[in-house]
N, C-alpha and C positions, 0 to 999 in steps of 0.2 A: 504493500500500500504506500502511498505516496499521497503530498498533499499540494494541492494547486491553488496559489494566494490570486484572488482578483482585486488588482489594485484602483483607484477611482479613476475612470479614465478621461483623459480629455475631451471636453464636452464641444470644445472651441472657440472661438470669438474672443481668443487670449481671457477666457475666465482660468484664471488660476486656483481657486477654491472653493466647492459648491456645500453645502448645508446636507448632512444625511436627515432628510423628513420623515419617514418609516420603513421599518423593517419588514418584510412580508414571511421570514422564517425567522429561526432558532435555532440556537445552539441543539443538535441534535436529528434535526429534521434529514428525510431524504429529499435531494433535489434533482431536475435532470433538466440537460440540456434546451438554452432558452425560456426557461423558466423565471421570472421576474424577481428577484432576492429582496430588490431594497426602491426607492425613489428619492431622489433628490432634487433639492430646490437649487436653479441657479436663481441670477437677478431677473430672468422672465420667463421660466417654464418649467416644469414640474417633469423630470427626464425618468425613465422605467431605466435600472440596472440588470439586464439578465444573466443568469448563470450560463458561459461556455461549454460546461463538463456537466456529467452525470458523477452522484457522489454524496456526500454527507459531511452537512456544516459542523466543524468542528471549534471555529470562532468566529468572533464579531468586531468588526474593527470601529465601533466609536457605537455611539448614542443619538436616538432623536434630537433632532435641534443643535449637534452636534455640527461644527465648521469643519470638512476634512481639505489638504490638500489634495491637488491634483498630484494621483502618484503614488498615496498613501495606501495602505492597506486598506482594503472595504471588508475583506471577509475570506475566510481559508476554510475551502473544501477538501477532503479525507476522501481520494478515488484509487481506483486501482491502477496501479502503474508506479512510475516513477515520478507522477505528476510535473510541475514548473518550476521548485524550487527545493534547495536543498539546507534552505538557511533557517527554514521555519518547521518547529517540534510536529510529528504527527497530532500528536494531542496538545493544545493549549489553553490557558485559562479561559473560559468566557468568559465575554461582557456582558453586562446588564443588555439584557434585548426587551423590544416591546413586544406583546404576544402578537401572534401572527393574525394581519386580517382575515376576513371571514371568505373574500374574494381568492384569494391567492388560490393559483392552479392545482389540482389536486397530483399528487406525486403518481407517477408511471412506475414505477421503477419498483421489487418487490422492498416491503415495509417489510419491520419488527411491529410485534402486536403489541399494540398499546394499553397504559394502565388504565383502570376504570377512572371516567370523569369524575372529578372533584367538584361535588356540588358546594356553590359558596352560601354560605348564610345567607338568609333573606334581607333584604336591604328595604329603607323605607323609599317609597314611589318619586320621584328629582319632581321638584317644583320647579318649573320652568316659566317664565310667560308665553300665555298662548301665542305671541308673533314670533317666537324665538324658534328657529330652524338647527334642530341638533345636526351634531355631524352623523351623516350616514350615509353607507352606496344603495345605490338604488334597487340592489339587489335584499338590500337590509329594509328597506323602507318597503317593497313590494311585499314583504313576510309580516311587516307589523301592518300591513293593510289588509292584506287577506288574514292577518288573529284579530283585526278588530284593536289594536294595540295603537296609543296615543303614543308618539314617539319621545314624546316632551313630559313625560312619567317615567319614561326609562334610566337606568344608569348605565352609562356606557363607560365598557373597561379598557378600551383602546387605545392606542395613541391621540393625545389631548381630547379624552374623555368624549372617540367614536362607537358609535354604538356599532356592535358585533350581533351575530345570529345567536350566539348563546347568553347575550344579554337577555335577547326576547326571548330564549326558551327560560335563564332565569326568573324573567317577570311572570312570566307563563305559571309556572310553578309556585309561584308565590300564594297565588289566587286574589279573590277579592276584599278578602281580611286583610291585607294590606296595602289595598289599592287609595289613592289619593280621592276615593269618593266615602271610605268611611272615616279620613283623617279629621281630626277637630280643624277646623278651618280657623280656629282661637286660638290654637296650641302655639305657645311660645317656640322658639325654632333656634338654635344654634350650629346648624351643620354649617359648614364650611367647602367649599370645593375650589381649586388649586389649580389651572391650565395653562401649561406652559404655552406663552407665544413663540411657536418653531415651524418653521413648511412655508406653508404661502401665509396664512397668519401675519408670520413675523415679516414678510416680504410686502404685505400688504399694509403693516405698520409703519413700515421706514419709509415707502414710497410716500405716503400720505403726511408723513409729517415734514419729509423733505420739500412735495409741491409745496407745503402752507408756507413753510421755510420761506423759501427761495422765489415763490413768485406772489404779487401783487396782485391777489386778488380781486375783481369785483365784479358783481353777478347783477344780471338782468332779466328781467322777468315781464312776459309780455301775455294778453288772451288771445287766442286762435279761436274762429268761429269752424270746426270740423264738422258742419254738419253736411255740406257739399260732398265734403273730403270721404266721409264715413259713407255717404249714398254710392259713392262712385266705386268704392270696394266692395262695397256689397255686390253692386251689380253685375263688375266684373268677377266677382267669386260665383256667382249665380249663374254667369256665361261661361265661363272660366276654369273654374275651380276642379273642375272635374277629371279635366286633362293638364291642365300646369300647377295646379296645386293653388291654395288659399295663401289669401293677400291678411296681413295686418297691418296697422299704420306705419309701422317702420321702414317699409321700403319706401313709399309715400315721404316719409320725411328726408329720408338718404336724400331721395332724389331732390330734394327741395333746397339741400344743402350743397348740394353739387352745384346746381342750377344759380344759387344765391352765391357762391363763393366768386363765380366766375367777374362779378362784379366788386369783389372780395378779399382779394388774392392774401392779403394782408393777416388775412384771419388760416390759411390752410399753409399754415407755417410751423416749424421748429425754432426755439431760441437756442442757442449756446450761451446759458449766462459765461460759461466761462471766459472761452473765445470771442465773447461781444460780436456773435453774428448771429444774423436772422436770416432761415433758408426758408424761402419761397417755394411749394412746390406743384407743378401743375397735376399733376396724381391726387385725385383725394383718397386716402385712405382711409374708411372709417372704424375708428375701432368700435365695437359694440358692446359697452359693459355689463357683463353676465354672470350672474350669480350662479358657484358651485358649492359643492361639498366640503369643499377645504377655502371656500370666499372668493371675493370677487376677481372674475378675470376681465381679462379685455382682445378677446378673439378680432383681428382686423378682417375687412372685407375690403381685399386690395381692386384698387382700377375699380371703384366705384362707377367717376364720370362714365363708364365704359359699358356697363351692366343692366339691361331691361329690369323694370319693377321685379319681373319671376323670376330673375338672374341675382337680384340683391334677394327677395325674400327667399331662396333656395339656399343662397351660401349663408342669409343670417341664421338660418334653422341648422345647415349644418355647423358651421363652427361652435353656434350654441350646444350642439349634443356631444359635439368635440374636448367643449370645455366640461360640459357636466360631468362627462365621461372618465375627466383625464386622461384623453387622450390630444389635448390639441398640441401636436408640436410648436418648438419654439419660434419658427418663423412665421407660423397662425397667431402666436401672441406677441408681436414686434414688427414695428414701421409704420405703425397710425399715423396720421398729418391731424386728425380731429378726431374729436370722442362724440360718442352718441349713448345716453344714460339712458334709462328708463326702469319704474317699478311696477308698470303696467296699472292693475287698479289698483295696487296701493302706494300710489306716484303721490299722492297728497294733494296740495295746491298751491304752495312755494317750497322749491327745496333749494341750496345752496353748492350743485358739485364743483371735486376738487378739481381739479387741471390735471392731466395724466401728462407730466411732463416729459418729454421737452415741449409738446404743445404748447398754443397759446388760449385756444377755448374747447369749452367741450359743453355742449346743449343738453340739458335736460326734457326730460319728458313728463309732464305731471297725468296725472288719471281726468278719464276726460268725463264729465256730470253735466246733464240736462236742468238749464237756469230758464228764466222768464231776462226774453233781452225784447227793448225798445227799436222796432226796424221800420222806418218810416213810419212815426205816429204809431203803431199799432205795436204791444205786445203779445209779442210770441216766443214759443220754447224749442232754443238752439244748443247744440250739444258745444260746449266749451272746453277748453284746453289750455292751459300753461305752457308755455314753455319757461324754464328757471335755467337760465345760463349764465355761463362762471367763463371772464375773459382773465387775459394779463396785461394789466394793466402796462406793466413795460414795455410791453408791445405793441395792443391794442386801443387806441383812444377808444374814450365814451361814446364818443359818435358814431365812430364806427360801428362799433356793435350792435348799438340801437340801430342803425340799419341794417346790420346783415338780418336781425331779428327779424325786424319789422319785414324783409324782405323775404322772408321764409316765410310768414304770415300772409301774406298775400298774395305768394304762389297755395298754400295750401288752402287759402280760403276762396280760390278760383282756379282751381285743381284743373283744368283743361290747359290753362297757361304751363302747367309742368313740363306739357312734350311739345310745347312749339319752341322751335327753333328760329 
């Protein structure tokens, strides 16, 4: 036997160091060949490590949330042969590992028989807020939907307290004698719980505090009358939908911002605070930020200007199942020129986004509510919309903005003007 170290390999674009985010085995497990061991965060995308050999982990080379060099040891497998290296013990200490998620591929290769499962004591049911979105794969969340299982009463034992399959069999087991519907709703409460910020988390941290940092923010907020806007998707999804697929507003608004920048240029830009230069780019890039499992990303939809409505709405759906997925590689999340937010109906009615920098503005999208508006003398009830955008101001004059706004505004509120040329 013989053991074969895989060291963290170069990811590229001169990253020298990337972040180990989870482990997906254990010290002990069998592995085989292209099997996903671990994931790591660089500075934009969340990379799968697969095992080259067939064989059995024998250690671990660092911790969640863990900074490794590029180079370093990731993790040494125990295979038959003489394996890759002669400087590292057959057996060596483990390290603290996280238990393996519930996804992870199931081993090919023949197993030892394992001990009987450790049931853990019963745990009292996690008080969550109902808007609060545990971490879990979709694979976790489709099992508490068909038990009937609130996922925001579970405890989750995973890496930064993800809920696992045998979470939900522990609740399972619990019963209803412990469920959060016979808890005193008076009961005084002391528990405490501990989440390390490490993965995208912690990438999601830095970013957001570097934009607030470093650019000059200031947001602008305008109403859209969508009720034109809303008619005209219906009816092409009615004519439509059947054979190119279903329209929602967002390709509608790509194009509005494509259409508006052209008069705009100023706004579909990059800053270099460092370098004191401002790049101009005739490519819109839109990034689309989309909430996953591990928070938010920002999948781009490159060569906008370039893309029919069912050409933007097809690649926003895919890169969004891309991102939920973890699977969007990192040139899907990198090279936006502008952001496009949205929380769909829970968009609110003013929100404030950050700038995903180096950009210089990024549009928000508020949830759109049927009001009573004044239209020539007469009130009637028009479907309304926000838009809440966030420029830089070092870049960007006031002016400016209030017109690109306003200019989006009045292509979407006379939606036929979108495709003339």
């Amino acid at each position: 036997m013989g053991t074969h170290v895989i060291k963290m390999p170069d990811i590229g674009e001169g990253i020298a160091e990337v972040e180990l985010s989870v482990w997906h085995v254990k010290v002990g497990d069998l592995v085989v060949e292209d099997q996903v061991l671990a994931d790591v965060m660089t500075d934009k995308a969340m990379v799968d490590i697969p095992s080259p050999v067939h064989g059995k982990v024998i250690s671990l080379g660092g911790e969640p949330g863990e900074v490794m060099a590029v180079g370093s040891i990731l993790i040494s497998i125990e295979v038959e042969g003489a394996g890759n290296t002669k400087d590292v013990p057959a057996v060596a200490e483990p390290a603290k590992a996280a238990p393996p998620v519930a996804e992870a591929k199931p081993v090919q290769a023949p197993v030892e028989s394992k001990p009987a499962a450790v049931v853990k004591a019963p745990q009292a049911p996690v008080a969550r807020e109902a808007s609060e979105r545990p971490l879990a794969s979709p694979a976790v969340r489709k099992h508490a939907l068909d038990a009937g299982i609130q996922l925001r009463l579970v405890q989750g034992t995973g890496p930064a307290g993800r809920i696992l399959h045998e979470d939900l069999e522990a609740y399972l087991r619990q019963g209803p004698a412990t469920g959060a519907s016979t808890a005193n709703p008076y009961a005084e409460r002391t528990d405490e719980h501990q989440i390390p910020v490490i993965g995208m988390r912690r990438k999601i941290a830095q970013r957001m505090q570097d934009a607030t940092r470093r650019a000059a923010h200031f947001s602008y907020v305008e109403e859209i009358d969508v009720t034109a806007l809303d008619e005209l998707r219906v009816h092409l999804n009615e004519k439509h939908g059947a054979t190119r697929g279903k329209l929602t507003l967002l390709p509608f608004i790509v194009r509005a911002m494509v259409v508006a920048l052209r008069d705009f240029p100023q706004i579909n830009a990059r800053y270099d605070d460092e370098a004191q230069v401002i790049t101009r780019l005739g490519a819109v890039h839109v990034g689309v930020a989309t909430q996953s499992d591990v928070g938010l990303m920002v999948p781009v939809v490159r060569h906008a200007e370039a893309r029919s409505l069912w050409g933007t709405a097809e690649e926003i759906a895919r890169l969004a199942n891309a991102a939920r997925t973890g699977k969007a590689s990192r040139e899907e999340l990198s090279g936006s020129t502008i952001t496009l937010t949205s929380l769909g109906a829970l968009g609110g009615i003013v929100s404030t986004p950050v700038l995903n920098l180096p950009e210089v503005a990024i549009v928000g999208v508020n949830r759109i509510v049927e009001r009573p508006m004044v239209i020539k003398g007469q009130i009637v009830v028009r479907k309304m919309m926000n838009l809440s955008s966030s420029f830089d101001h070092r870049v960007v004059d006031g002016m400016d903005a209030a017109q690109f706004i306003q200019a989006i505004r009045g292509l979407l509120e006379q939606p036929a003007s979108l495709f003339l040329e």
